[in-house]
C-alpha positions as CSV (number, residue, x, y, z in Angstrom):
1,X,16.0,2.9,-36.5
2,X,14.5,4.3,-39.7
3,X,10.8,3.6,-40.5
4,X,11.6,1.1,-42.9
5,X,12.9,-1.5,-40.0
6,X,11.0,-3.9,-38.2
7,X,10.8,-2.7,-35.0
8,X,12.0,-5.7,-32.4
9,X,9.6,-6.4,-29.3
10,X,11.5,-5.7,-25.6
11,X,10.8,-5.6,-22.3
12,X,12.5,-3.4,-20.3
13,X,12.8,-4.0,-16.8
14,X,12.8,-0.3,-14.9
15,X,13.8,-1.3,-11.3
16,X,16.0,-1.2,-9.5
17,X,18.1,-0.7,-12.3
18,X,17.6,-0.5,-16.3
19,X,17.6,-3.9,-18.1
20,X,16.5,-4.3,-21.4
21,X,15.0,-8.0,-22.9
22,X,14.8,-8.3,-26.3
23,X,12.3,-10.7,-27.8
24,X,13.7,-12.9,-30.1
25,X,11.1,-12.8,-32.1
26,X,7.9,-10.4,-32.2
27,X,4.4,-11.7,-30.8
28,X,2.6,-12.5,-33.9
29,X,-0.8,-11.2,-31.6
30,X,-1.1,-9.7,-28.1
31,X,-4.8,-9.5,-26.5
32,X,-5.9,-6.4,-24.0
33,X,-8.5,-6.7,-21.3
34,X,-10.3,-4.3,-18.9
35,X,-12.8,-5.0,-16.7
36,X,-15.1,-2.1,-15.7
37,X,-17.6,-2.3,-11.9
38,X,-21.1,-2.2,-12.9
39,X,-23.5,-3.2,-10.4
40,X,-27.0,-3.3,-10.0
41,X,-29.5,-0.9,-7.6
42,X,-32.6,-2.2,-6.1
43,X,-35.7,-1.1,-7.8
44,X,-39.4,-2.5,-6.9
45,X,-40.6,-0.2,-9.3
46,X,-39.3,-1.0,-12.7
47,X,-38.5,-4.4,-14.9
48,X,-35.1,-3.5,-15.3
49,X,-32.4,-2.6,-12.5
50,X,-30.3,0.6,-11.7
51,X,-26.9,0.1,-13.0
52,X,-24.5,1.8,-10.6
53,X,-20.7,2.1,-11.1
54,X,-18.2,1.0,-9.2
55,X,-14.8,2.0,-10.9
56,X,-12.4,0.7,-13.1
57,X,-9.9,-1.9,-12.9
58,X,-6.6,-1.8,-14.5
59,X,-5.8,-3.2,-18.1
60,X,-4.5,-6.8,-18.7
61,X,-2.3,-7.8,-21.8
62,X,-1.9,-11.7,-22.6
63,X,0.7,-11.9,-25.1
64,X,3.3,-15.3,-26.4
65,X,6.9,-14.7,-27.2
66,X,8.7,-17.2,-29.2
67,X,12.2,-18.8,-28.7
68,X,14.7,-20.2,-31.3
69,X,18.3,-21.2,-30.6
70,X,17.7,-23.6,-32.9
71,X,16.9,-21.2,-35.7
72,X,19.4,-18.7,-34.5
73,X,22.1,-20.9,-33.6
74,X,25.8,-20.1,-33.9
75,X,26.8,-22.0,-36.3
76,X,26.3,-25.2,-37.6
77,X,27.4,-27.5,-34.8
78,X,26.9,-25.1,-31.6
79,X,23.3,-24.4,-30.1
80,X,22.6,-22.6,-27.0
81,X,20.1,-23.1,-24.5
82,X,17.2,-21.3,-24.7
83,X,16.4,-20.9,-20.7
84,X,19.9,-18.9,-21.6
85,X,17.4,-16.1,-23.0
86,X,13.6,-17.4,-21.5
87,X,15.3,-17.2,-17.5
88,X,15.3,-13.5,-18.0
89,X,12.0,-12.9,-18.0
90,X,11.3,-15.9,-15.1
91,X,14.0,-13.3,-13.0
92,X,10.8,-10.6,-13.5
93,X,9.1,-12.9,-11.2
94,X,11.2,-12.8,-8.5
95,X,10.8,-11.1,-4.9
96,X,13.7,-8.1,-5.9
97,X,15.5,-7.4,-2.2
98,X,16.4,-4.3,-3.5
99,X,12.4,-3.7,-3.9
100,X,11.7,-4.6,-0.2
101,X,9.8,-2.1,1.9
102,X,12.1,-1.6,5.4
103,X,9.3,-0.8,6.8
104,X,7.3,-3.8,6.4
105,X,9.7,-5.8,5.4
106,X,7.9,-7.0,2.2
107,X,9.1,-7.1,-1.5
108,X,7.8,-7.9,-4.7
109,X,8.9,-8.2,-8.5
110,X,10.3,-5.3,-10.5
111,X,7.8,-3.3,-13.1
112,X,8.3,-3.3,-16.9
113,X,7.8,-1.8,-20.1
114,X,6.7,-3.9,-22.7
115,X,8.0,-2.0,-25.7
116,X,7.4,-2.8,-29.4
117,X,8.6,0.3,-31.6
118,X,7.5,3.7,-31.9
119,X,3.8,3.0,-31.3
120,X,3.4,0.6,-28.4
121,X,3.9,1.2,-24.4
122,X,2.9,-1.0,-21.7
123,X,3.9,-0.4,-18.0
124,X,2.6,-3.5,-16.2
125,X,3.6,-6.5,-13.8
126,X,3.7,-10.1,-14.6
127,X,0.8,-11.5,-13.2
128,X,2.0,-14.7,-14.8
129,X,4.0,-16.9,-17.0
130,X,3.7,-20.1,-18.8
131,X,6.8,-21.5,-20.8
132,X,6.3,-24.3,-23.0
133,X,9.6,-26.2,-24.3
134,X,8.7,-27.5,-28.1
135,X,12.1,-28.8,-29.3
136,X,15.4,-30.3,-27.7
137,X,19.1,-31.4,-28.4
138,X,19.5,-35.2,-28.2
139,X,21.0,-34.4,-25.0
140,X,17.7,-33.0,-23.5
141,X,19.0,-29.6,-23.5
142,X,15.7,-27.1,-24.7
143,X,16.3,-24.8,-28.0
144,X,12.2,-23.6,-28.9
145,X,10.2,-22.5,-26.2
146,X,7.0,-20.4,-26.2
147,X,6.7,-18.0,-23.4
148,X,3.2,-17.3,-22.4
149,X,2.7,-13.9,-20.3
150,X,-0.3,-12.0,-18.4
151,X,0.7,-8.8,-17.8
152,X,-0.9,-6.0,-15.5
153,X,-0.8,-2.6,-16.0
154,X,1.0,-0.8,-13.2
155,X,0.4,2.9,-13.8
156,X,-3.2,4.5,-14.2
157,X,-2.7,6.0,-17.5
158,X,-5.2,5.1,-20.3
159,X,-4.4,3.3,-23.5
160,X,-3.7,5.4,-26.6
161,X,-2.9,2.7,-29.3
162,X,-1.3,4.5,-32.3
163,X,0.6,7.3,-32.9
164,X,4.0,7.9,-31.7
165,X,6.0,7.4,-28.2
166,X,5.2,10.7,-28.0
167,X,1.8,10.4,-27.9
168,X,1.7,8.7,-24.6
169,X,1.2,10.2,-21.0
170,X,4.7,8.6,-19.4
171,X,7.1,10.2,-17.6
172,X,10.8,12.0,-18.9
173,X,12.2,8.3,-17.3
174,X,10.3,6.4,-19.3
175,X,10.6,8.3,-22.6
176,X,14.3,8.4,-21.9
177,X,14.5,4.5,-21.7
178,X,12.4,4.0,-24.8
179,X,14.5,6.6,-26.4
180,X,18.1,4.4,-25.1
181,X,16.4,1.0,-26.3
182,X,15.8,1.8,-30.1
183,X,17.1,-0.5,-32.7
184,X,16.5,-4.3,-33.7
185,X,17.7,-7.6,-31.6
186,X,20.8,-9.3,-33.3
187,X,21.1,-12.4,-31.3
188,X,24.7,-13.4,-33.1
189,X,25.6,-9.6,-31.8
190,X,24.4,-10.0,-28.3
191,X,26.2,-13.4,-27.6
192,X,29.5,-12.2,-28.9
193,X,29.0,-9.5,-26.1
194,X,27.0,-6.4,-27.9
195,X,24.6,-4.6,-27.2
């Protein structure tokens, strides 16, 4: 992709196996949100309290995604249904069994990458998701959605906004997915099987 694309919003699921998600359509705005422990010490012999901290917590990200197979459709009589592209992201949700610990015998959903060009990396969880249908086929069948996410960040890195991918404190694995996932999101060219 040459700097004179728009760069396509994805998230990339990065367990148990590589699966990418492109948005159909970038977030128009995505809000971050970290709470830091301050408390308070008692003092009797000032006004004002002691503040004492008691560590950081990790970053949030709220973001919405929209969905058009409406807009997008392929051709003029024949429209998809959006849970055809919104049910990927519900799947991030999911208990994995490939993710379950034999030891305890508990699992959990996969870990992303929220991806959006050369400049933007997010390794998080979805805390949670909201989807919104907007606009149907007269046989009920949803084609707009609006996907609402709260993401968590799963590693401890800090936030560097800016730059390049190569700015960022993540791993070979990581760089080498963001590296693999370059390029825009041709719906017409995904549903006639590319990638």
């Amino acid at each position: 992709m040459s700097d004179g694309q728009l760069a396509k919003a994805q998230i990339i699921r990065l367990e148990p196996k590589r699966e990418v998600i492109p948005c159909m359509f970038n977030p128009k705005e995505y809000t971050i949100t970290k709470n830091v422990n301050w408390g308070q010490a008692d003092n009797s012999t000032k006004d004002g309290a002691d503040l004492t901290f008691g560590g950081g917590n990790t970053s949030n990200m709220a973001l919405e995604l929209f969905f058009d197979t409406y807009y997008e459709r392929l051709s003029e009589t024949v429209v998809e249904d959006v849970r055809k592209y919104t049910d990927k992201i519900w799947n991030l949700t999911y208990i994995d069994e490939q993710l379950r610990d034999p030891k305890t015998k508990k699992g959990r959903p996969p870990t992303i990458l929220f991806v959006w060009g050369k400049t933007w990396l997010f390794e998080a969880v979805i805390e949670s998701m909201e989807q919104q249908f907007t606009l149907f086929m007269p046989n009920g069948m949803p084609v707009r959605a609006v996907v609402k996410l709260q993401l968590k960040q799963a590693d401890n890195g800090k936030l560097k906004p800016g730059g390049s991918a190569s700015t960022y404190q993540i791993s070979e694995q990581y760089r080498s997915v963001v590296q693999a996932t370059r390029g825009g999101f041709d719906p017409r060219k995904t549903r006639q099987g590319g990638s």
